[in-house]
ROMITI-633498 format. One line per 2 residues: number of its first residue (from 1); for each residue x negated, y, z of C-alpha. Coordinates in steps of 0.2 Angstrom, whole numbers. Layout:
N
NUM) X,Y,Z  ...;
% end
This chain:
118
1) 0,0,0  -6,19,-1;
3) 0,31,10  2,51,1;
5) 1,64,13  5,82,9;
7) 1,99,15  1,117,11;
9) 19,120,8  28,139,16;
11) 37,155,17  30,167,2;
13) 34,181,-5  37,183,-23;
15) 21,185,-33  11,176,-20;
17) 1,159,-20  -1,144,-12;
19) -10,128,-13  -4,111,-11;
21) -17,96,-3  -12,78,-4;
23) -23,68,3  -23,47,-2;
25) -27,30,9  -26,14,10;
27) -28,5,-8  -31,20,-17;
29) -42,10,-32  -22,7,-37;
31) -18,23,-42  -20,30,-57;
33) -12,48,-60  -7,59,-46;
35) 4,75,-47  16,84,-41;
37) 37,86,-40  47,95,-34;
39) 65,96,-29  79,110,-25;
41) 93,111,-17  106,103,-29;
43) 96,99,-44  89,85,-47;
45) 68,80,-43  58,88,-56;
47) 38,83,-63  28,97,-59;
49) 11,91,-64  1,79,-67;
51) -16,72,-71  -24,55,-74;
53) -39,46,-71  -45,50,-86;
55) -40,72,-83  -28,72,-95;
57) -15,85,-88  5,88,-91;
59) 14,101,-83  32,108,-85;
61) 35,122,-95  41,133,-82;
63) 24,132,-71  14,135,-86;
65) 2,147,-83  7,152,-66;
67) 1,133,-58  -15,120,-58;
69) -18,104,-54  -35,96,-50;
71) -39,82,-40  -53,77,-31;
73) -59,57,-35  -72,56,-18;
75) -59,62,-5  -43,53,-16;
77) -35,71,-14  -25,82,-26;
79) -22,100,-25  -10,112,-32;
81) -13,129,-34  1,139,-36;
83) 1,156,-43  11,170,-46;
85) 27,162,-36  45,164,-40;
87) 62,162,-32  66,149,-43;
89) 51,138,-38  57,136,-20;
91) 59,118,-18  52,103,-8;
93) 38,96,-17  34,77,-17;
95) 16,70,-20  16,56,-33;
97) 4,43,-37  6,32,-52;
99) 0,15,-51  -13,8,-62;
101) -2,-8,-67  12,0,-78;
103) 28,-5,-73  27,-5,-51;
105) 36,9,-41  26,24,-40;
107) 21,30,-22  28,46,-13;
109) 22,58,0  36,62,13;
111) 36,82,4  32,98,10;
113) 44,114,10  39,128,-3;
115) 54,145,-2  48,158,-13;
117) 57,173,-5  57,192,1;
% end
């Protein structure tokens, strides 16, 4: 099993920043991407970003620009640094780790509470 552990998350104001840590353990040598989703009130869970082993990266349109993923392979940690925040991206956001055999259930952090707000 691997156990996702999250960080980082708070109050903001618009036009602020903040950076996400997830941190990795147990049989991390299954994982293979890691990212970030995210989820509001009423809407359903959203891919953020991600990145594989390999650094290929995806994220969703509306974080373009604004959001970046990196992970760290030594400490099994990935970070999301979050930029130029909006109202819109208040959400929980849920660590996500991808397994290296297609096909099993991915792993979940427990989430971390990001409200964008004046």
């Amino acid at each position: 099993q691997v156990q996702l552990v999250e960080s980082g998350g708070g109050l903001v104001q618009p036009g602020g920043s903040l950076r996400l840590s997830c941190l990795a353990s147990g049989r991390t040598f299954t994982i293979n991407a890691m990212g970030w989703y995210r989820q509001a009130p009423g809407k359903e869970r959203e891919l953020v970003a991600t990145q594989t082993r390999e650094g290929s990266t995806v994220y969703v349109d509306s974080v373009k620009g604004r959001f970046t993923i990196s992970r760290d392979y030594a400490k099994n940690a990935v970070y999301l640094q979050m930029n130029s925040l909006k109202p819109e991206d208040t959400a929980v956001y849920f660590c996500n780790a991808k397994r290296v055999v297609a096909g099993l259930p991915d792993y979940w952090g427990p989430g971390t509470q990001v409200t964008v707000s004046s």
